[in-house]
Structures are given as C-alpha cells and as structure tokens.
C-alpha positions as CSV (number, residue, x, y, z in Angstrom):
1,X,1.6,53.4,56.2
2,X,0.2,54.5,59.8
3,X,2.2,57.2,61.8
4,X,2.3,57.1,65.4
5,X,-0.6,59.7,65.6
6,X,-3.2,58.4,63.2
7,X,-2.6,54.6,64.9
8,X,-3.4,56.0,68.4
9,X,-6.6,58.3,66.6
10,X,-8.0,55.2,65.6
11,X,-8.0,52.9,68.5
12,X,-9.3,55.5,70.3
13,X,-12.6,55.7,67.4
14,X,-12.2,52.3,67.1
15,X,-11.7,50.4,70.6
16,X,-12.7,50.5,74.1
17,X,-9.6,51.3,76.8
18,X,-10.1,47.8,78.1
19,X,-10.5,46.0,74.6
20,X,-8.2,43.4,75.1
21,X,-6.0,44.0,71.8
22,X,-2.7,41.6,69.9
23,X,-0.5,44.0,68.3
24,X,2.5,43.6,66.8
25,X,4.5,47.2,66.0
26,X,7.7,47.2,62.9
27,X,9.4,50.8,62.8
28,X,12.2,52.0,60.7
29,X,14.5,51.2,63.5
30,X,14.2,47.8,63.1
31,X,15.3,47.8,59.6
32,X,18.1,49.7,60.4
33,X,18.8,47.2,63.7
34,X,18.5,44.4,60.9
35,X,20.4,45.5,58.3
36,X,23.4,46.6,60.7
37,X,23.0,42.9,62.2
38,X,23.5,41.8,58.3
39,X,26.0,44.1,57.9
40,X,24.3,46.1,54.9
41,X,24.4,49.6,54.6
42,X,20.9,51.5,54.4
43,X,19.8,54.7,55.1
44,X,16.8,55.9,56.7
45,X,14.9,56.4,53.4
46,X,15.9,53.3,52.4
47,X,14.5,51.6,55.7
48,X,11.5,53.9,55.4
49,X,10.5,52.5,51.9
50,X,11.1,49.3,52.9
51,X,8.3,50.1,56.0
52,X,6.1,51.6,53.3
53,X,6.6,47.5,51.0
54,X,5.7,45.8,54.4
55,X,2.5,47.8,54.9
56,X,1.5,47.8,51.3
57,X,2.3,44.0,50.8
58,X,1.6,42.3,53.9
59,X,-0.1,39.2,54.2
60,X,-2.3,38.0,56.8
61,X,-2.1,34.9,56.7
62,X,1.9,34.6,56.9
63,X,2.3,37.9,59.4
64,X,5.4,40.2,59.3
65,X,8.7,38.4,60.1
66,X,12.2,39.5,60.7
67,X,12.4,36.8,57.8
68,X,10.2,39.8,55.6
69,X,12.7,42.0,56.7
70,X,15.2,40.0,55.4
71,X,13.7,39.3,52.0
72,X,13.2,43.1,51.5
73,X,17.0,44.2,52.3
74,X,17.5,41.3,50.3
75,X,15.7,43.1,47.4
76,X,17.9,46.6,47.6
C-alpha cells in the first residue's frame, strides 16, 4: 500500500510536472462511505485492511470498482 507521501515522492522521481497522467485514487474513506451506504458496520481497521486486499490483489485488466469494494465488505 502507497501513503500519501511516498505516492507524491515518486511522481516527482518518476514524472515530469507536465506529464499528462490518468489516476484513479481509493482511500479508507471510501470504504467507510460504502459500507455506511450498505448499511454494514466496519471500522477503520477494518476499511484499512480491506485497502491493503485492493492494492495487494488488484488486477489491471479489470481496474478497481466500487463493485471490488463491494465484493470485499462482502467478504468480512
């Protein structure tokens, strides 16, 4: 998993400012938001580990969804 600090360390080494860039950011807030929405209690651990899955486990070629979201509060 990236923090805040070590993503923005290595677009700096990595990138150009103008480097045109597609990002797409998931935070433990949006777990929380999600499950809340779902009506599922989680707490921020919970959310955080399920942040760490994502990361680990994510594939390319499908992307990170609110549907992975869902399949991971699913899981708890």
């Amino acid at each position: 998993m990236t923090t805040q600090k070590e993503l923005i360390e290595h677009l700096q080494k990595s990138f150009e400012p103008d480097d045109l860039l597609a990002v797409a950011i998931w935070q433990t807030d949006d777990v929380l938001t999600r499950a809340k929405e779902r009506n599922m209690k989680i707490t921020s651990e919970q959310a955080e580990g399920i942040i760490r899955q994502i990361d680990h486990r994510q594939d390319a070629t499908l992307g990170i969804s609110w549907d992975t979201i869902d399949c991971y509060l699913d899981d708890l």
